[in-house]
GUGUMAR-565688 format. One record per residue (C-alpha): residue number from 1; residue in three letters; x, y, z. Coordinates in pm, 1 decimal. Layout:
BEGIN
site nr->NUM rest->ala X->X Y->Y Z->Z
...
END
This chain:
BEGIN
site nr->1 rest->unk X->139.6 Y->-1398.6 Z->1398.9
site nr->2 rest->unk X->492.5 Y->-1215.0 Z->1321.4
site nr->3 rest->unk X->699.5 Y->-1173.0 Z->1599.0
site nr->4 rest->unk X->792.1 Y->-720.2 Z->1608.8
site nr->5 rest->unk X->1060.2 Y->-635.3 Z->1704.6
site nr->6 rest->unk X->1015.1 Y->-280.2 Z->1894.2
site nr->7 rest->unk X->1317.3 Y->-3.8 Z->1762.5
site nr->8 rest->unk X->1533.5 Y->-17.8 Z->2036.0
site nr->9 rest->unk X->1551.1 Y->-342.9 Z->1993.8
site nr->10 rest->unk X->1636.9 Y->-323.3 Z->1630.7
site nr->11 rest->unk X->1958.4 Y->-435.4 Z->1434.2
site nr->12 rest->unk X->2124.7 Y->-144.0 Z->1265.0
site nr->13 rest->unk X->2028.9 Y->-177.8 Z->943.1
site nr->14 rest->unk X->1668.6 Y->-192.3 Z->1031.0
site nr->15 rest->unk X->1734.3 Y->81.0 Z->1261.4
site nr->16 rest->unk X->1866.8 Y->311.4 Z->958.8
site nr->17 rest->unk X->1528.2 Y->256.4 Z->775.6
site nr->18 rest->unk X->1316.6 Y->313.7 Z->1052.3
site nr->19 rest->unk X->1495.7 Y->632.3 Z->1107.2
site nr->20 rest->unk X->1434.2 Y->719.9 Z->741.9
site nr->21 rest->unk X->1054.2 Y->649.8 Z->733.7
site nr->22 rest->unk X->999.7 Y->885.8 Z->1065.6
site nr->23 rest->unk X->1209.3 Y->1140.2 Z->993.4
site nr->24 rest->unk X->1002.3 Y->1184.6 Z->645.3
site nr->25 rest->unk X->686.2 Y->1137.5 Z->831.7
site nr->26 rest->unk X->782.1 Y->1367.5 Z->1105.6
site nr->27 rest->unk X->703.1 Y->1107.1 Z->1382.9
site nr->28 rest->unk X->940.9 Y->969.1 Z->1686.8
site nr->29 rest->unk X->1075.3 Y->627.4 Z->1578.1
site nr->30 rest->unk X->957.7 Y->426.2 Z->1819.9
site nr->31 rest->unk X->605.6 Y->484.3 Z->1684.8
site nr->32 rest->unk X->676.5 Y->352.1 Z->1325.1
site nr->33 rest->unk X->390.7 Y->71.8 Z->1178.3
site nr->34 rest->unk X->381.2 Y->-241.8 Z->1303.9
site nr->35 rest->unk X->463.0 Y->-356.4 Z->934.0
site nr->36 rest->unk X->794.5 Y->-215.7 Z->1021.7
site nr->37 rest->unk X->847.1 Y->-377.8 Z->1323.6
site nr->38 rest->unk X->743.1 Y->-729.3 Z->1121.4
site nr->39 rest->unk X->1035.1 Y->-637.4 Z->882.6
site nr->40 rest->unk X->1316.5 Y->-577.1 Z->1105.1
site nr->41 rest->unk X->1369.5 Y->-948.1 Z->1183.6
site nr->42 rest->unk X->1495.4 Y->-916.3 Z->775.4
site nr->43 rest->unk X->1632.3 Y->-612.1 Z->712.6
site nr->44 rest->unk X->1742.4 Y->-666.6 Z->349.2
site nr->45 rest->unk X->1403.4 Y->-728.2 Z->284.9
site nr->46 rest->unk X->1258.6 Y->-439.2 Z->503.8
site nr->47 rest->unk X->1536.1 Y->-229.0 Z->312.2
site nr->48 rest->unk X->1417.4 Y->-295.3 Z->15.1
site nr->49 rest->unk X->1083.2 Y->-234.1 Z->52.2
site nr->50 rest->unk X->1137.1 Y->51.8 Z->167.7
site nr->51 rest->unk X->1245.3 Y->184.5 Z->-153.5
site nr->52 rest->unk X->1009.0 Y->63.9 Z->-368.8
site nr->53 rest->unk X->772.1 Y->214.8 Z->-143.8
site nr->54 rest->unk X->959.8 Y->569.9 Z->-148.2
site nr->55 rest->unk X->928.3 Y->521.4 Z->-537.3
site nr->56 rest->unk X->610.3 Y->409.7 Z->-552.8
site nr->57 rest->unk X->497.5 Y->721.8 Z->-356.9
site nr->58 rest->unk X->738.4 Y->999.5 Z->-519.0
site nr->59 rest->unk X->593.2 Y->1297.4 Z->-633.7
site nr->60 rest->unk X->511.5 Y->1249.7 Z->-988.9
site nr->61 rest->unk X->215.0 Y->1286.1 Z->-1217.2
site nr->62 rest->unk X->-11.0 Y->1065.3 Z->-1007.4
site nr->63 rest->unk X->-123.8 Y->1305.4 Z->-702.0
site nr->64 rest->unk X->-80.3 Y->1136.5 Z->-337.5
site nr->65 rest->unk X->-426.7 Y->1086.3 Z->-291.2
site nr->66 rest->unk X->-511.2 Y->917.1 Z->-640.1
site nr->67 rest->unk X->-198.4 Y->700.2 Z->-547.9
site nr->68 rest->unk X->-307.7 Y->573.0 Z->-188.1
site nr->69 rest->unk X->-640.0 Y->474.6 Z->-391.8
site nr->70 rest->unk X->-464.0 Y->235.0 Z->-625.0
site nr->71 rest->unk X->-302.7 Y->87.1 Z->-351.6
site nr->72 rest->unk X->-604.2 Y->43.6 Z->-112.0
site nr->73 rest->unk X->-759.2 Y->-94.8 Z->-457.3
site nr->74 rest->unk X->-505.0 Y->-360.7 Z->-471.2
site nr->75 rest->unk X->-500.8 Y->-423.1 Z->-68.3
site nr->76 rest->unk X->-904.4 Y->-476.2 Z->-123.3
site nr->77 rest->unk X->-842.1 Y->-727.4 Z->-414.4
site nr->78 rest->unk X->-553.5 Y->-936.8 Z->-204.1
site nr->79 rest->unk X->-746.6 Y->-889.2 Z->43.8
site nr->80 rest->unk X->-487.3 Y->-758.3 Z->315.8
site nr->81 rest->unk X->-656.0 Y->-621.5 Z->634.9
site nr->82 rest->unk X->-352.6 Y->-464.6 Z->735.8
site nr->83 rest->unk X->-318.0 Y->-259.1 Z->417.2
site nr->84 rest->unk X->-712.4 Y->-184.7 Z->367.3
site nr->85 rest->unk X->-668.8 Y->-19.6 Z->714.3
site nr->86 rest->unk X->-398.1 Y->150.7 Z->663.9
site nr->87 rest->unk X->-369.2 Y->285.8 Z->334.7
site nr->88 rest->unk X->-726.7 Y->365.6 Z->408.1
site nr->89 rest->unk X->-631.6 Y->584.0 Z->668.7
site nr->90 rest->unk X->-385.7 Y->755.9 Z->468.7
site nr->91 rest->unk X->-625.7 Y->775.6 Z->179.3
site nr->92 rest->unk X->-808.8 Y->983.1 Z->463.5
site nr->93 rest->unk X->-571.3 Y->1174.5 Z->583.7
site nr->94 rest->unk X->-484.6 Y->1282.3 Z->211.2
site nr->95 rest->unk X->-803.5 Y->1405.4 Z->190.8
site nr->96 rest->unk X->-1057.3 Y->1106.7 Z->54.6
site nr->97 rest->unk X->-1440.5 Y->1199.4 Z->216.0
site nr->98 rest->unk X->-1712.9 Y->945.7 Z->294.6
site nr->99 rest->unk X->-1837.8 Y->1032.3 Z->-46.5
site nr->100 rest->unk X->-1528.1 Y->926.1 Z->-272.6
site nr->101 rest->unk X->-1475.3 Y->627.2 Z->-40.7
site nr->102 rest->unk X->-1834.2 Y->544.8 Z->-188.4
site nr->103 rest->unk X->-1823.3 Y->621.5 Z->-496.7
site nr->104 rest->unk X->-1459.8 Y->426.7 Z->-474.9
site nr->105 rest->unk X->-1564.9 Y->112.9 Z->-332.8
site nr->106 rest->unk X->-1856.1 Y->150.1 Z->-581.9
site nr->107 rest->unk X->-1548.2 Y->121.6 Z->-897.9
site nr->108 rest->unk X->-1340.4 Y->-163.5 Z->-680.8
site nr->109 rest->unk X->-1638.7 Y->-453.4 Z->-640.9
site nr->110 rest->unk X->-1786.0 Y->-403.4 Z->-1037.0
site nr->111 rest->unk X->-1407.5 Y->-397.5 Z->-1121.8
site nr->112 rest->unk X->-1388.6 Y->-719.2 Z->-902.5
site nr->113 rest->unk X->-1696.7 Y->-895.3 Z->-1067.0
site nr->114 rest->unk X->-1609.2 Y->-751.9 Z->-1419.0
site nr->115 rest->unk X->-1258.7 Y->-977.0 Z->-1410.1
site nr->116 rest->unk X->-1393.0 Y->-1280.3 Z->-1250.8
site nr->117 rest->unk X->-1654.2 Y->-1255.5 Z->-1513.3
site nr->118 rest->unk X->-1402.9 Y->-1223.7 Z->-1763.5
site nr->119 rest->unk X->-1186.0 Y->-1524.7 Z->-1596.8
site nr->120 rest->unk X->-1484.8 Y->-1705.2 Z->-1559.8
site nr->121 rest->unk X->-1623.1 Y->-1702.2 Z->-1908.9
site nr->122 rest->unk X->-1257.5 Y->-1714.2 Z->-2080.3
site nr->123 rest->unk X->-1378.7 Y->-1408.0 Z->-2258.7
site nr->124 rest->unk X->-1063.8 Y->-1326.3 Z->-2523.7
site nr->125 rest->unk X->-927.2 Y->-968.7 Z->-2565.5
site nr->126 rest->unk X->-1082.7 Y->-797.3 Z->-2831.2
site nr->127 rest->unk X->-834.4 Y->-691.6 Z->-3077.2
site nr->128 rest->unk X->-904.8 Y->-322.7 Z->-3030.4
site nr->129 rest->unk X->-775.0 Y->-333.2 Z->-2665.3
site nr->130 rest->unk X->-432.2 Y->-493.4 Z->-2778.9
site nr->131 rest->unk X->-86.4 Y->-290.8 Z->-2843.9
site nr->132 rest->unk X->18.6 Y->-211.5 Z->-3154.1
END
């Protein structure tokens, strides 16, 4: 298991990130994800992450919701406890019901089963479905 390292106890570099991931979720430091506190024993690493993160999750054409969905898709697929939880609370909190989490998980296992199908059989790309 990864050894955290708690915020006070941070290097200053992790420190900086930390303090830009609470102050943009409007939460005390100390409180950020464990994930986080995993990170900050590499804080080039954690640093960049971080960015790619605040990309990732940028306001753009993709609303925050439909965006936590991909990546709780992906978390399900890699199968990643720690992201199914919490990207699945955040899904949640960004206003996915019992229903679409149904009707979601529904999508994610025949997606799933459609590519190891797929793999399985060797099936080749019909030339329709390639660029141009």
């Amino acid at each position: 298991m990864a050894k955290l390292i708690e915020y006070k106890d941070m290097a200053p570099g992790a420190r900086a990130v930390v303090d830009g991931i609470a102050a943009a979720r409007g939460i005390d430091p100390a409180d950020i994800n464990n994930v986080w506190k995993a990170l900050a024993r590499n804080p080039g690493v954690m640093e960049q992450f971080a960015a790619e993160m605040k990309a990732a999750f940028a306001p753009g054409k993709l609303d925050p919701l439909t965006k936590e969905l991909v990546y709780l898709a992906i978390s399900i697929a890699n199968q990643c406890d720690y992201c199914i939880a919490s990207h699945g609370t955040m899904a949640r909190n960004k206003g996915m019901t019992d229903e679409m989490h149904e009707e979601f998980m529904r999508v994610v296992l025949a997606a799933q089963k459609g590519n190891k199908i797929a793999m399985a059989y060797r099936v080749p790309v019909d030339a329709v479905f390639e660029e141009n």
